[in-house]
C-alpha positions in Angstrom: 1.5 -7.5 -4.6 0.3 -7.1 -0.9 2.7 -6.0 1.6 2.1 -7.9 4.7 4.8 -10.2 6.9 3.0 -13.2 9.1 1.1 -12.5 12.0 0.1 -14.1 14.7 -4.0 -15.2 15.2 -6.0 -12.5 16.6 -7.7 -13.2 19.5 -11.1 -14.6 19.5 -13.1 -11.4 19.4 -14.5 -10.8 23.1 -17.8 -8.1 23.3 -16.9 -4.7 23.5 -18.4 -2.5 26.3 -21.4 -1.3 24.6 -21.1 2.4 26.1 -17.8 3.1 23.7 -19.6 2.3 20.1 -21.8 5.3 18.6 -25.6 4.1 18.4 -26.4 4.0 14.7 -25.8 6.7 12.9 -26.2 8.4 9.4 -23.9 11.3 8.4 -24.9 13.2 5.2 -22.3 14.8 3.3 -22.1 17.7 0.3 -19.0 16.9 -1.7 -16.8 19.4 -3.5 -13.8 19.2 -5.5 -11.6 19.4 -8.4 -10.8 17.1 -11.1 -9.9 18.4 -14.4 -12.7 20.9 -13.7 -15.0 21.5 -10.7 -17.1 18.6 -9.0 -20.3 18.4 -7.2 -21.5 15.5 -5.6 -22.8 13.9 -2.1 -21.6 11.2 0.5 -22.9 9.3 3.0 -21.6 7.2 5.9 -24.1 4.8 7.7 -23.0 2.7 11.1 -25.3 -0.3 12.4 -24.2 -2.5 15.1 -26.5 -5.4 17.2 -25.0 -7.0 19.7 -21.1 -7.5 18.6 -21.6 -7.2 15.1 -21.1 -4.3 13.1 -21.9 -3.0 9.7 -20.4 0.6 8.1 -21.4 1.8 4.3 -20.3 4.4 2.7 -22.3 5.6 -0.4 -20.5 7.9 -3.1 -21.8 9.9 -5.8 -19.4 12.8 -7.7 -21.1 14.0 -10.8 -20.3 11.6 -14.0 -16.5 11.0 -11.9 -17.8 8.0 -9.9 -20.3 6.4 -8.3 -20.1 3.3 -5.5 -20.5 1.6 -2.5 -17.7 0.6 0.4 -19.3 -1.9 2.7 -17.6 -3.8 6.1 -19.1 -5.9 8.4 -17.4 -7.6 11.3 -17.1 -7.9 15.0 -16.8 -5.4 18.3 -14.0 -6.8 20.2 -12.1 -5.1 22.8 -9.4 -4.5 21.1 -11.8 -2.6 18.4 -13.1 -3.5 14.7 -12.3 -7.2 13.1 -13.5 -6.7 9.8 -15.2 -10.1 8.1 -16.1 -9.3 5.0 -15.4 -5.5 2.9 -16.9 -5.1 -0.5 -17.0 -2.9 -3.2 -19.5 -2.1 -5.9 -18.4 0.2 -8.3 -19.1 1.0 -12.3 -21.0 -2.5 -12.4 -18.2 -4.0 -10.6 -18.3 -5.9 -7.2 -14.8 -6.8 -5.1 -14.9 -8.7 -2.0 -12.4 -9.3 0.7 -13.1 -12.0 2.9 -10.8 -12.2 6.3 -10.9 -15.2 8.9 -8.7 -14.4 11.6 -5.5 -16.1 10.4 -5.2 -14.5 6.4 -7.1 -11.9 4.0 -8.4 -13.8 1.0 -8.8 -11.2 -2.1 -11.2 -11.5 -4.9 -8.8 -13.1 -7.2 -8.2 -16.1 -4.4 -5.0 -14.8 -3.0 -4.9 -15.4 0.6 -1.9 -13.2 2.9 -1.3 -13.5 6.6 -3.3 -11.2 8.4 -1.9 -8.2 10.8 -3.4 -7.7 13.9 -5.7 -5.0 14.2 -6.2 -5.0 10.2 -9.1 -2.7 8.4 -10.4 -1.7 5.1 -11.3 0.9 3.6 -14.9 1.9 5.0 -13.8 0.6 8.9 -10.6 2.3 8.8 -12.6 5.6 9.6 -14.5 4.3 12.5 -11.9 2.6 13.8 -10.0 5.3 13.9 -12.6 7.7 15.5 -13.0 5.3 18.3 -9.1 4.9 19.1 -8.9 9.1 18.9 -12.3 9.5 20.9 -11.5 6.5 23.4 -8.2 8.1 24.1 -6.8 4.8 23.2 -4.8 6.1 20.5 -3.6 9.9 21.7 -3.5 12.9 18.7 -0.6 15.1 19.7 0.6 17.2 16.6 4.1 14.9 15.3 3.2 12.1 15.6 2.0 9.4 13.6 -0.9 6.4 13.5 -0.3 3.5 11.6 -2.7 1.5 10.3 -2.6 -2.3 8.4 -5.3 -1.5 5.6 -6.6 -4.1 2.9 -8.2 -2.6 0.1 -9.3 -5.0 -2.9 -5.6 -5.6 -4.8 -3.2 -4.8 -1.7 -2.2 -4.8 1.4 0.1 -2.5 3.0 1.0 -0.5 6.5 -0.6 2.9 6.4 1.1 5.6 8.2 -1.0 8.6 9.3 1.7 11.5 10.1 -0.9 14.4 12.4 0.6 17.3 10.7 -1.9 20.5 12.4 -4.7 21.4 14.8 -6.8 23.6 12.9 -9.9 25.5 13.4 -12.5 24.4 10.9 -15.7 26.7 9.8 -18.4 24.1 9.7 -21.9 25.7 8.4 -23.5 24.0 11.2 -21.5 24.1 13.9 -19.3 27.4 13.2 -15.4 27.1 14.1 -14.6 23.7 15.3 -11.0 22.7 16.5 -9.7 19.5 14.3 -6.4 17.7 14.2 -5.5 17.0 10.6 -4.1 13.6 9.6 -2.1 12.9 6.6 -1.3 9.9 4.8 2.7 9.2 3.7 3.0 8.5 0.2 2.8 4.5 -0.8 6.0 3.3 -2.5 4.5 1.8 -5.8 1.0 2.2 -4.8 -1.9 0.3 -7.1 -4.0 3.2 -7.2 -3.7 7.2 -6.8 -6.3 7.6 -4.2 -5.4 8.6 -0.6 -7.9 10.2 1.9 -6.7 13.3 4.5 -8.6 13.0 7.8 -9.8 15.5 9.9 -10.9 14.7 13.3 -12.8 17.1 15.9 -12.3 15.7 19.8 -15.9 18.1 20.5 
């Protein structure tokens, strides 16, 4: 069952200053990995915004593994992403959250209260990069960001503990500086997926 205690109503969503958002953007990835033998695969992350809308998709191919689609679309606010509508498509499947401001309704027609500052599972990462790049949300090596996160069959507070700055050897940029984020383990999580974070303030 979702984890989440009653909130109060956001905030009607006020226009974000323009100058803080990235311009859209498409970020191609190569993926590799290991999963009961080597992986190959490739990723891509596509940001849109007009106005004080926003949409984020995140495509996913690994070999025969998996194969999907993560898609949010929301509102800029000033007190960053509001998340309307997140759906995934996946192995002929399609899951949809829906949130209005006061509750998160799930595919199956659950509805929960909904945290302030809430995000799924595609926003979470540009939300994120704007609180660390904004300097609203400072990365000092200790400490932790916590995050409400709805993802199709649960809701639950996400802690983020920034275990390291490391030096990353990127093919196209060389050795890049990156603080390295970590998620705590989920007490009777629905699923075994969890996603490390690396983030490069250059």
């Amino acid at each position: 069952e979702p984890v989440a205690e009653p909130a109060d109503a956001p905030a009607a969503p006020d226009e974000a200053p323009k100058s803080t958002w990235p311009a859209d953007t498409r970020l191609s990835y190569t993926l590799k990995g290991y999963y009961r033998g080597d992986f190959n695969g490739d990723g891509q992350v596509q940001w849109q915004r007009l106005d004080d809308r926003y949409q984020v998709q995140v495509d996913l191919n690994i070999a025969s593994l998996f194969s999907g689609t993560m898609i949010s679309q929301g509102a800029l606010t000033e007190a960053g992403l509001q998340p309307r509508v997140y759906e995934e498509r996946a192995m002929g499947r399609v899951r949809r959250l829906t949130f209005d401001g006061l509750g998160v309704t799930f595919a199956d027609g659950r509805v929960f209260p909904q945290p302030q500052g809430v995000q799924d599972t595609s926003s979470q990462f540009v939300e994120l990069s704007h609180r660390f790049s904004t300097g609203s949300q400072p990365l000092v090596v200790g400490s932790q960001v916590a995050l409400w996160l709805a993802r199709p069959r649960e809701m639950r507070l996400w802690t983020y503990d920034v275990v390291a700055l490391e030096t990353l050897e990127l093919p196209a940029f060389g050795a890049v500086p990156a603080y390295h984020l970590k998620p705590r383990q989920i007490a009777n999580p629905t699923g075994v997926i969890t996603a490390e974070l690396w983030f490069a303030p250059s």
